[in-house]
C-alpha distance (Angstrom), angle and dihedral (degrees) to the residues before:
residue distance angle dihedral
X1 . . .
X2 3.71 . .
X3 3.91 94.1 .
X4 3.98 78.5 59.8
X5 3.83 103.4 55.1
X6 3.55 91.9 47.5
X7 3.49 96.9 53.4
X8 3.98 85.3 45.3
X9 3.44 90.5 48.7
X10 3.81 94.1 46.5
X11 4.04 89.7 50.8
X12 3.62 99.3 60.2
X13 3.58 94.2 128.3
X14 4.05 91.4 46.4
X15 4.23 76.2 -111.8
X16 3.79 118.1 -170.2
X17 4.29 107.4 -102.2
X18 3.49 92.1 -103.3
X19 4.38 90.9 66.3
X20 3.93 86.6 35.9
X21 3.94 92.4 55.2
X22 3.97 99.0 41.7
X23 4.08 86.2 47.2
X24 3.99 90.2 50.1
X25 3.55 100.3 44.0
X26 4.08 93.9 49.0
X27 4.33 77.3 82.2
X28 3.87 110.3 0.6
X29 3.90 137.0 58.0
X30 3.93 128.4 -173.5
X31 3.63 126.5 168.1
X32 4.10 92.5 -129.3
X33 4.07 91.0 37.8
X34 4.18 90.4 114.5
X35 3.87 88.3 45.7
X36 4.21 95.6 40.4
X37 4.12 89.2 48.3
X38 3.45 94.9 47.8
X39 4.18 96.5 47.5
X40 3.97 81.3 43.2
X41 3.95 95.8 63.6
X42 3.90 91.7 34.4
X43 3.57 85.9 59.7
X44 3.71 102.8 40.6
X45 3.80 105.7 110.8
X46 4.21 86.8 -149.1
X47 3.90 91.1 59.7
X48 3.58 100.4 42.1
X49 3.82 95.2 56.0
X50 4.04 87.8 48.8
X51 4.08 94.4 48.4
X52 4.32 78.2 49.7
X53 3.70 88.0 43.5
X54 4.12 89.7 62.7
């Protein structure tokens, strides 16, 4: 539950992984953070319709 709001809260911009990671890991660490960013943006309904969109 936490893990989740701070990867929401990191994504505000619907930001690719790479800007979600560097903004998490200037306070947090999690041994699955790489893989838990990455599922988070390939689930976000925002950033799939822009990677259909080009």
């Amino acid at each position: 539950k936490l893990r989740t709001e701070l990867l929401a809260n990191s994504h505000w911009h619907h930001s690719p992984t790479t800007s979600m990671l560097h903004r998490l890991r200037q306070q947090f660490w999690w041994p699955s953070m790489k893989r838990d960013a990455r599922r988070f943006t390939e689930l976000c309904i925002t950033c799939r319709k822009e990677r259909l969109r080009l």
